[in-house]
C-alpha positions in Angstrom: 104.3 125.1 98.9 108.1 123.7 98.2 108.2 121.6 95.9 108.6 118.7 98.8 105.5 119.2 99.9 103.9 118.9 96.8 105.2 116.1 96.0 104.7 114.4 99.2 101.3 115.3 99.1 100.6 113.3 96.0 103.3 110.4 97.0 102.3 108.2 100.1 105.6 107.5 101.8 107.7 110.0 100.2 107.2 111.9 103.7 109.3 110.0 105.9 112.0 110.9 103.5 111.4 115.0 104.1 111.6 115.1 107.8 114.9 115.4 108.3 116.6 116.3 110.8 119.1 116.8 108.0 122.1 117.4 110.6 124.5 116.8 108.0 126.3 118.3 104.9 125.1 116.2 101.7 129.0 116.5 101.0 129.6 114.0 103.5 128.3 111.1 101.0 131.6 111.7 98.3 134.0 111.5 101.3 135.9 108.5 102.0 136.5 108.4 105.6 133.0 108.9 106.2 132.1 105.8 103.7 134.4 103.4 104.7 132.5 104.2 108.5 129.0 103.8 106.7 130.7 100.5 105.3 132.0 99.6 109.1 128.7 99.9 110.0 126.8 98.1 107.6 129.1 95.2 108.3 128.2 95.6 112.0 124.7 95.6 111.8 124.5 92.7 109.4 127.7 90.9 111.1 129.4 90.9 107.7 133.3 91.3 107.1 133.0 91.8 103.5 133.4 95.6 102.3 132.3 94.6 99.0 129.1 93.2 100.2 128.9 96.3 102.6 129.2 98.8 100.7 126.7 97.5 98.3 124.3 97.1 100.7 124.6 100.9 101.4 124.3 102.4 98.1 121.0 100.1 97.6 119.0 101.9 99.9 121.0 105.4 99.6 120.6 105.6 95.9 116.9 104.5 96.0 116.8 107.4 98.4 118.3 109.6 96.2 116.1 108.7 93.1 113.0 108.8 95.1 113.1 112.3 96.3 114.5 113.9 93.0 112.3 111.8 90.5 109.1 112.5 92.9 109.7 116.0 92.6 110.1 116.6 88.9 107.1 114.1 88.0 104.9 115.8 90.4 105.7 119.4 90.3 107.6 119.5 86.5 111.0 120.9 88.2 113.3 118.8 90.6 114.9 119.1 93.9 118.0 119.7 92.7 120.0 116.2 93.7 123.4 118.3 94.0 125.2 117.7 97.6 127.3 121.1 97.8 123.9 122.9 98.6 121.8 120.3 100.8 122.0 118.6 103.9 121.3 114.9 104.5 120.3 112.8 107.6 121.1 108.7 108.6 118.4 106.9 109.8 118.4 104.7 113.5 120.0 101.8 111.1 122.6 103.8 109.3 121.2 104.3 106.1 120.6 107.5 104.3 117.6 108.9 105.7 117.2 111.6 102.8 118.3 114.8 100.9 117.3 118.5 101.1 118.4 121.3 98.4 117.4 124.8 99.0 117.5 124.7 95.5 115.1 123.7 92.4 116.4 122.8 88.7 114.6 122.6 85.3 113.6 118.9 84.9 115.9 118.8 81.4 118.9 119.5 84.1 118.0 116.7 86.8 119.9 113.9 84.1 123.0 115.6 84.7 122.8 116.8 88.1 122.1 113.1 89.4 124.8 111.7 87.0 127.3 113.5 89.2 125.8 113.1 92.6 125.9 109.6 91.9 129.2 109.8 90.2 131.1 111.1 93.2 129.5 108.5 95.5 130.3 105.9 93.4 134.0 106.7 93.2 134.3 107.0 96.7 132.5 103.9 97.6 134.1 102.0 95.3 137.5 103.1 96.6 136.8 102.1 100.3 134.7 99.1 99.6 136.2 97.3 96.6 132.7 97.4 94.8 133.1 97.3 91.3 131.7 100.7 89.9 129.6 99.3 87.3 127.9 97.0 90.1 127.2 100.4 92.0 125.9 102.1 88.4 123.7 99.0 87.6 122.4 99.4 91.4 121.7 103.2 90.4 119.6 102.4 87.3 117.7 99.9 89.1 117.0 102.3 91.9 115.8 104.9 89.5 113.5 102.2 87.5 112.1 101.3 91.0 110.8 105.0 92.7 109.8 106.0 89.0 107.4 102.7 89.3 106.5 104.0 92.6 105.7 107.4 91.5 103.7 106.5 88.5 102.1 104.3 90.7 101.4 107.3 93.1 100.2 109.3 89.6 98.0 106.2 88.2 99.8 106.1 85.9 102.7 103.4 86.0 103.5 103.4 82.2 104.4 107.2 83.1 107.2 105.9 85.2 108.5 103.6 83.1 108.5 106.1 80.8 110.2 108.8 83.1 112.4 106.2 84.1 113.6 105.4 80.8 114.1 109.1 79.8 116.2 109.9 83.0 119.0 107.0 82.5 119.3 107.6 78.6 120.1 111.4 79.3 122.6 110.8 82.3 125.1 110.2 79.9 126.9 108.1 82.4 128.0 104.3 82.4 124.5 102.6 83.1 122.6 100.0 82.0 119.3 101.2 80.5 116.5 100.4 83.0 114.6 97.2 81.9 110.3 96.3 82.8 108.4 93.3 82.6 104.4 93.1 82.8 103.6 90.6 85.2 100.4 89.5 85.9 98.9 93.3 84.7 101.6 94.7 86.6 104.9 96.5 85.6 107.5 95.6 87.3 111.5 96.3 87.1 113.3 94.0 85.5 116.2 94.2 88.1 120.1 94.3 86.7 121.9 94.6 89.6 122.4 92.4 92.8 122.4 94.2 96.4 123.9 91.6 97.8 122.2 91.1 101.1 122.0 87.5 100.6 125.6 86.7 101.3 125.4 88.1 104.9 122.9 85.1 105.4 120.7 87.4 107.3 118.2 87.0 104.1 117.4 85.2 100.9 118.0 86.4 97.8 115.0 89.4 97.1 111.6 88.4 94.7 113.1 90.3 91.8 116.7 89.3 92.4 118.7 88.4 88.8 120.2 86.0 90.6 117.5 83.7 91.0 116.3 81.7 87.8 113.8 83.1 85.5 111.3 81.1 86.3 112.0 81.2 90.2 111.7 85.2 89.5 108.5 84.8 87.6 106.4 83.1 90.2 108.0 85.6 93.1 107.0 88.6 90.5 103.0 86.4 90.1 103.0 86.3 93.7 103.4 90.3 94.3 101.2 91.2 91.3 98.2 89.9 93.3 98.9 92.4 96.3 
């Protein structure tokens, strides 16, 4: 078995993420033209004119895609998919957003910090170029991602103090310009304790999300009560 089936097999969800049809190069996701048209999009589907806000809105769910598949893989199996784009192909979902990542390669967990660190370096850049996103708003939105599906996975495991753990290691090592991932126990529950925004809230298609660090603390607290019983 890969190691995406392994990991799939212990991860409910992570599935959806592996099926593909992965019809595109990964290398697509540094490219300019082809992010300012994911931008377009964005902005389309939410009926939002601002790049800044679309852009964001992108990277949220493509770097939680990102982190899901390459931390699932090295906490299940002990290597990682190897998050690189010049060997994999990638996919869009029916709503524009990145669907997933497949390497035909495998890396030595010790070598995932670095590997992700430029993935999500070169996508940064780019997006930050065509959208007007401020890069460390992009890198806080990367941490937060990789806090979140390292929760999930240690979750998966039974173990989410594992994840946090994981999650912890991964940013320190990435040597990039990231805001250490920060948890709260709510309610006997770990939970991240979000640093970035994703914005969706100013397309006034939604509110501002449970865990947002927008809202006050103790607006965030009761939201964070709330999902601890479910």
């Amino acid at each position: 078995m890969t190691v995406y089936e392994l990991a799939a097999a212990r991860v409910p969800g992570l599935g959806e993420y592996l099926d593909g049809p992965f019809d595109l190069p990964a290398s697509v996701m540094c490219d300019r033209q082809w992010l300012a048209d994911r931008v377009a999009d964005t902005g389309r589907r939410w009926t939002c004119t601002d790049d800044r806000v679309n852009g964001t809105l992108w990277w949220y769910s493509a770097s939680s895609t990102l982190a899901y598949i390459a931390v699932a893989t090295a906490m299940v199996t002990g290597e990682a998919a190897d998050p690189g784009v010049e060997n994999a192909s990638c996919f869009l979902r029916p709503d524009g957003y990145l669907g997933g990542v497949r390497s035909e390669r495998v890396i030595a967990v010790d070598r995932l910090p670095a590997a992700l660190a430029s993935t999500f370096g070169g996508v940064v850049d780019a997006l930050s170029a065509v959208s007007g996103a401020r890069r460390q708003s992009l890198w806080a939105i990367a941490t937060d991602s990789i806090a979140n599906r390292s929760l999930d996975v240690g979750a998966a495991l039974g173990d989410r103090a594992l994840g946090s753990e994981f999650g912890a290691w991964l940013v320190r090592e990435m040597a990039s310009p990231m805001p250490r991932p920060r948890f709260v126990e709510v309610g006997g529950r770990t939970f991240t304790q979000r640093c970035s925004c994703c914005l969706l809230y100013l397309t006034g298609g939604a509110d501002k999300c449970v865990s947002c660090p927008r809202r006050t603390p103790a607006d965030r607290l009761r939201g964070l009560e709330a999902a601890a019983r479910y």
